[in-house]
C-alpha positions as CSV (number, residue, x, y, z in Angstrom):
1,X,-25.1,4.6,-15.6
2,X,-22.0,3.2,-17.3
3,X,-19.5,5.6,-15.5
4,X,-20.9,4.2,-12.3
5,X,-21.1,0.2,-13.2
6,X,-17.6,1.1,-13.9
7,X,-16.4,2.0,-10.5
8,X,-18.4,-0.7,-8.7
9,X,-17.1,-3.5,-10.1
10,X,-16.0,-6.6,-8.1
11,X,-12.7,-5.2,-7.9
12,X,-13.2,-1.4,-6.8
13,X,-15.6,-2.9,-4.4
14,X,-13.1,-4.9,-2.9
15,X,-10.3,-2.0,-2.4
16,X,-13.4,-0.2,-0.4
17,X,-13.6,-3.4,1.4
18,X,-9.7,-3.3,2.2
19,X,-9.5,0.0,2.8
20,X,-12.7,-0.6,5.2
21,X,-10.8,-3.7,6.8
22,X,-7.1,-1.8,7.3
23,X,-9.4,1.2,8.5
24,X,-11.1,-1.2,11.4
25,X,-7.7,-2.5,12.4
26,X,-5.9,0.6,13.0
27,X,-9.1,1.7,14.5
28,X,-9.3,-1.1,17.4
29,X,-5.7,-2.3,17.1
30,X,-3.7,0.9,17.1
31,X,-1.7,2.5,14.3
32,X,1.4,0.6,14.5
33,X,0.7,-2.0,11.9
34,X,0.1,0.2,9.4
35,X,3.2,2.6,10.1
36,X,5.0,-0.4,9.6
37,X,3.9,-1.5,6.2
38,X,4.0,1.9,5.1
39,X,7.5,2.1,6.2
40,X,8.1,-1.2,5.3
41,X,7.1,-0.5,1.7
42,X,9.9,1.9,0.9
43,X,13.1,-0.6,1.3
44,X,11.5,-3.6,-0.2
45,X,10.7,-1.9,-3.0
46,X,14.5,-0.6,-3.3
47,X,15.6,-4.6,-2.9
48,X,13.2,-5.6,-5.0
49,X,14.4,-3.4,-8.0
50,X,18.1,-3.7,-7.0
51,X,17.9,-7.5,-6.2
52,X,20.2,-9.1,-8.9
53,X,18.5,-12.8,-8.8
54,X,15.7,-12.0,-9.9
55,X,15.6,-13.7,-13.3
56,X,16.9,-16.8,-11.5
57,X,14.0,-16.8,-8.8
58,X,11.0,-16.5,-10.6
59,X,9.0,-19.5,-9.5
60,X,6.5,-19.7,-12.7
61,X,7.3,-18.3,-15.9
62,X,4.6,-19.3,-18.2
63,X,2.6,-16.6,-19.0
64,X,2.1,-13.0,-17.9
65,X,-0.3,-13.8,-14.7
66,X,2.3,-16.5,-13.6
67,X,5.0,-14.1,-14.0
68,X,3.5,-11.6,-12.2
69,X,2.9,-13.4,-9.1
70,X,6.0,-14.9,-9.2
71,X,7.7,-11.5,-8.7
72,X,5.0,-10.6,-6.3
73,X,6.3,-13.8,-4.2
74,X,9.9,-12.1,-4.5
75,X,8.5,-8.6,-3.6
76,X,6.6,-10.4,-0.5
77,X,9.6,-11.8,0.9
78,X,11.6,-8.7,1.1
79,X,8.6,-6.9,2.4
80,X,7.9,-9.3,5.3
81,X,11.9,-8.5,5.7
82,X,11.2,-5.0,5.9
83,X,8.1,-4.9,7.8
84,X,9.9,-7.3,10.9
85,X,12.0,-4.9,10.7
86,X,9.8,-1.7,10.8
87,X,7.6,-3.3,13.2
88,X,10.6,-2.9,15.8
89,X,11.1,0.4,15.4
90,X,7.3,2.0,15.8
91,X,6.3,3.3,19.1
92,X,3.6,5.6,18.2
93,X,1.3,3.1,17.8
94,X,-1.5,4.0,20.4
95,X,-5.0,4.4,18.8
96,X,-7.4,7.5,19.0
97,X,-10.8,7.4,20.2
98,X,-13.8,9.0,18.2
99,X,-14.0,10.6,15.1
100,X,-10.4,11.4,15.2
101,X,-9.3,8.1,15.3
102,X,-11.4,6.9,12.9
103,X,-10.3,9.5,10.5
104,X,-6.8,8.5,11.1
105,X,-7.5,4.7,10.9
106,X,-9.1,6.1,7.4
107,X,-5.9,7.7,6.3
108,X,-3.5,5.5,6.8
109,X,-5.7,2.5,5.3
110,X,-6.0,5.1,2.2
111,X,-2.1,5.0,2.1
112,X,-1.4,1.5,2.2
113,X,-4.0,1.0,-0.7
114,X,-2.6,3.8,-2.7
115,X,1.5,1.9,-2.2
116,X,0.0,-1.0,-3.1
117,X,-1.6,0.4,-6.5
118,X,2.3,1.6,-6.9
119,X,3.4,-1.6,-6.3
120,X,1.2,-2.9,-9.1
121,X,1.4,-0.2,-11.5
122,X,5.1,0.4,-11.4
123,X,7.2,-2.5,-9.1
124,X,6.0,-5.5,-10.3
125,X,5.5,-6.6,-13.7
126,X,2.5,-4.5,-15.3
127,X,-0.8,-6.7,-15.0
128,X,-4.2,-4.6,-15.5
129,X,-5.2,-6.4,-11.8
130,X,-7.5,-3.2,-11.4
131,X,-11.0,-2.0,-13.6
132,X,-10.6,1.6,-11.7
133,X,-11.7,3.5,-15.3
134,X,-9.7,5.2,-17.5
135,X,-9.0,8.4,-15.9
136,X,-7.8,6.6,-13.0
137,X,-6.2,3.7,-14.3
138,X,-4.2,6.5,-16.6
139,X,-3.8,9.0,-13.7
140,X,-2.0,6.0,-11.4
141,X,0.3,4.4,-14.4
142,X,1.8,8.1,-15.0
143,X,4.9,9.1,-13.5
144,X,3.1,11.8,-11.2
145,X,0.3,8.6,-10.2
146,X,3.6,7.3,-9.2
147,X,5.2,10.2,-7.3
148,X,1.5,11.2,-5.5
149,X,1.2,7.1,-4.7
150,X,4.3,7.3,-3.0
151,X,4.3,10.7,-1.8
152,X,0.7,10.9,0.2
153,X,2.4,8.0,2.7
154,X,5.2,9.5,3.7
155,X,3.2,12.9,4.7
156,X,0.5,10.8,6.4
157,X,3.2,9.5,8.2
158,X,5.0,12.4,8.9
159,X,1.6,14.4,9.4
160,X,0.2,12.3,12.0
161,X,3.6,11.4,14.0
162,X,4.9,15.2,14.6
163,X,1.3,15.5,16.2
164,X,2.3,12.6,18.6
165,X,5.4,14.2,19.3
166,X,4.0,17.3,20.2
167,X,1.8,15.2,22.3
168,X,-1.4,16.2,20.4
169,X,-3.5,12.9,20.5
């Protein structure tokens, strides 16, 4: 009974939630949005990490939650760079109808939960934001959490935009 109090707490109920939310989008809106925040993801993360200023910028520094979000503020503004930019250059952005569509909507939320665990576990300051048990928790703060976080995207991506290509919808 403890295992599962575990995995429905406030916070694992809200990543179903998001995931749920991103999944509806994609659904009714098409998949655009979230191609681009996936794609979006990869060079903001590569500013953010390269971006020299970043001592100079942080907006609150007292404490390890105002630290964190002040480096989340930094993250967000090179992402919202990013994502303009991504947004642009999507075209395959039409939705599918029925179960396939809604299993795509699915995947693609999936992968913009899983970057954002990255971003959380290995960007950004380290801040335990998550109660996603042990295994989990351990699983997604190892290098190969890291690798599979930021792997399972980019073959979504690639996965479901060759079938577009080849006209398969």
């Amino acid at each position: 009974m403890d295992f599962i109090s575990s995995y429905l707490s406030t916070l694992n109920i809200t990543l179903i939630a998001v995931v749920l939310l991103l999944t509806i989008i994609s659904f009714y809106r098409g998949r655009s949005i979230l191609y681009s925040i996936i794609l979006a993801y990869f060079p903001a993360a590569i500013l953010y990490a390269s971006f020299p200023y970043k001592k100079q910028m942080l907006f609150f520094q007292n404490g390890a939650d105002q630290l964190f979000y002040s480096n989340l503020i930094i993250f967000l503004i090179f992402f919202c760079l990013s994502f303009f930019g991504a947004i642009r250059i999507v075209h395959s952005g039409e939705s599918r109808a029925g179960l396939h569509g809604f299993i795509d909507a699915l995947v693609l939320s999936i992968s913009v939960v899983l970057l954002t665990t990255a971003l959380t576990f290995h960007i950004l300051p380290y801040k335990d934001i998550y109660n996603l048990g042990t295994l989990v928790q351990s699983f997604l703060s190892s290098k190969m959490g890291y690798f599979v976080s930021t792997l399972v995207p980019v073959i979504t991506i690639y996965w479901m935009t060759r079938r577009y290509q080849r006209g398969v919808l």
